[in-house]
N, C-alpha and C positions, 0 to 999 in steps of 0.2 A: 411579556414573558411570564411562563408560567411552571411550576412544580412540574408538572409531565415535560414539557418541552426540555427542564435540565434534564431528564432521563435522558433524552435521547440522544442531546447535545453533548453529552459529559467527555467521552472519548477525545472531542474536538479540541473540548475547552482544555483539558491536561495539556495533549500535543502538541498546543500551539498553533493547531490549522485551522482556526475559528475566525470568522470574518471579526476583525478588529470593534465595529461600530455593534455588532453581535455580543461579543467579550463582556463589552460596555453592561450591555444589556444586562447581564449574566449574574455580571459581578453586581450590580446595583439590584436585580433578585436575589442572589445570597446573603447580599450585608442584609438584608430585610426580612428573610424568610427562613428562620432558627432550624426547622428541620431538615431543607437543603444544604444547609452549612456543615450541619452534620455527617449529609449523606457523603457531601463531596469532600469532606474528609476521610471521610473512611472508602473513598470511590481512592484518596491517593495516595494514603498508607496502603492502602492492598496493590497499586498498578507498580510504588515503591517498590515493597516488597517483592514482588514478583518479576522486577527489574533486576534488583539486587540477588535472589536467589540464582537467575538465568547465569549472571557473571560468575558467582560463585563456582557454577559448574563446568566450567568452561574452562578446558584443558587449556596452559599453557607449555610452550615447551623451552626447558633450563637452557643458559645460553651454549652451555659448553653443549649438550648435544645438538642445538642449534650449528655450533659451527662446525664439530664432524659432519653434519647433515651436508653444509656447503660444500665443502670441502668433497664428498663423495658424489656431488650432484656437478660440481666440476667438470672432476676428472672424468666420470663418465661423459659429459658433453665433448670432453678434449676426445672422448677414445670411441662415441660411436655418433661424430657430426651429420650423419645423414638421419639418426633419429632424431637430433636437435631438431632439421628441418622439418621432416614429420610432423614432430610436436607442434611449430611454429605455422604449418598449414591447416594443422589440427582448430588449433587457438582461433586464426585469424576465418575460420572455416563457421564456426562456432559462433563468433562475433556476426557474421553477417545472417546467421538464421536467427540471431534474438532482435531484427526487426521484422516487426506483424505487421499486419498489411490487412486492412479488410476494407474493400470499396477506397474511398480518397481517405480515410484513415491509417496513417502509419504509425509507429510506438518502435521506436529506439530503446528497447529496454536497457544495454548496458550507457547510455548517454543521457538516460530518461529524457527523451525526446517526444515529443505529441506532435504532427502535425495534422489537418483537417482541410480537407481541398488545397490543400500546399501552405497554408495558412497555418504558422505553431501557437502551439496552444499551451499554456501555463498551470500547470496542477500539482496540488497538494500531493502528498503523497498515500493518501488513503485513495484522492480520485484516482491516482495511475491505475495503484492494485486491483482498482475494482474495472479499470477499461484493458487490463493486461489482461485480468481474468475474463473477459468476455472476447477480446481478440484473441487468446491461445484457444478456445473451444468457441468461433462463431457460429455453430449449429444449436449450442447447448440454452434452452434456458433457464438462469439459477435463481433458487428460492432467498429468501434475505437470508437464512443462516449459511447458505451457501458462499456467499460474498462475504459475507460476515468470518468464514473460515477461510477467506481469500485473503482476506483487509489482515486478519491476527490468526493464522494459523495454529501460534503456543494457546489460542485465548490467553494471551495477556491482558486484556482488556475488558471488562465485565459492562458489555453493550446492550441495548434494545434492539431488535430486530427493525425498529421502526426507522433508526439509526442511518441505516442502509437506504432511504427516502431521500433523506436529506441529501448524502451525497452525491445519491445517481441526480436528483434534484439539480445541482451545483456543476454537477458533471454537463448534464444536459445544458445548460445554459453557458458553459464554458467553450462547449464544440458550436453552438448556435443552433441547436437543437431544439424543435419545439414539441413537447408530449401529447400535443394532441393530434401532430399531423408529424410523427418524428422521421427522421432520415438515418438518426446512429441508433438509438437504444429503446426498442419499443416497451412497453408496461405488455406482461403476460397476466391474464385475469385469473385470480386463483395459484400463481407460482409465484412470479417476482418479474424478471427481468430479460430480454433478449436483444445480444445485437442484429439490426438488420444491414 
């Protein structure tokens, strides 16, 4: 483990989606290495901060006009039930277009769901983001800040582009994917990344 490699890794290591035996690693570079200690403190007062700001701004709504809300949401359902129904084909309509489908690839987005040749597949939540965003555009191929604006769209997160390696990396090896002769997510020379 090394001074560049926490760049890259830092995102993981907050989040919690860091291979355990990795962690390890991590943390026995920090206790050792004074200027990392540093960085990654101040890598978690700023992700803090920018946690705590996000909440801050976020409207809630008081209980009482919460309950006139119900109350009006009701009686309209009691007085025009054939738009309840609507609504409810609307919904259930909706649900079934947020699973993608590309080649033996499926992604349950409201269940977060990964299968692979019928085979489920178990992912962090940054690998989802990054194979949601390659199954909603599989024509497209995206550069690391592309994925990287897929993964933390607020940029919450003050990442390396390099970042993005690692867990199409991880990705790849999750679906049984191999980079040199790959079937899900080929290496684009000069851009980043495509699914095939």
């Amino acid at each position: 483990m090394n001074c560049k490699e926490l760049a890259y890794m830092l995102a993981d290591y907050i989040d919690g989606s860091m291979d355990p035996q990795l962690r390890e690693e991590l943390d026995a570079h920090i206790a050792m290495c004074e200027p990392c200690m540093i960085f990654t403190k101040t890598f978690l007062v700023a992700s803090d901060k920018t946690r705590q700001l996000r909440k801050e701004i976020e409207y809630k709504i008081p209980p009482e006009v919460r309950s006139r809300l119900e109350t009006f949401v009701r009686a309209a359902a009691l007085k025009f039930p054939e738009k309840v129904n609507e609504y409810r084909e609307q919904v259930e309509r909706e649900r079934r277009e947020k699973v993608l489908r590309h080649g033996d690839l499926e992604m349950d987005v409201e269940r977060h769901r990964v299968t692979a040749a019928g085979r489920e597949v178990h992912l962090t939540p940054i690998e989802f983001k990054i194979l949601q965003a390659f199954l909603e555009a599989p024509e497209r191929a995206f550069s690391r800040d592309q994925l990287l604006t897929a993964i933390y769209p607020n940029h919450e997160a003050a990442v390396v582009d390099r970042t993005i390696d690692v867990h199409v990396g991880k990705l790849r090896a999750k679906l049984g994917d191999d980079p040199s002769r790959p079937r899900y997510i080929a290496t684009v020379r000069g851009v980043g990344y495509k699914l095939i």
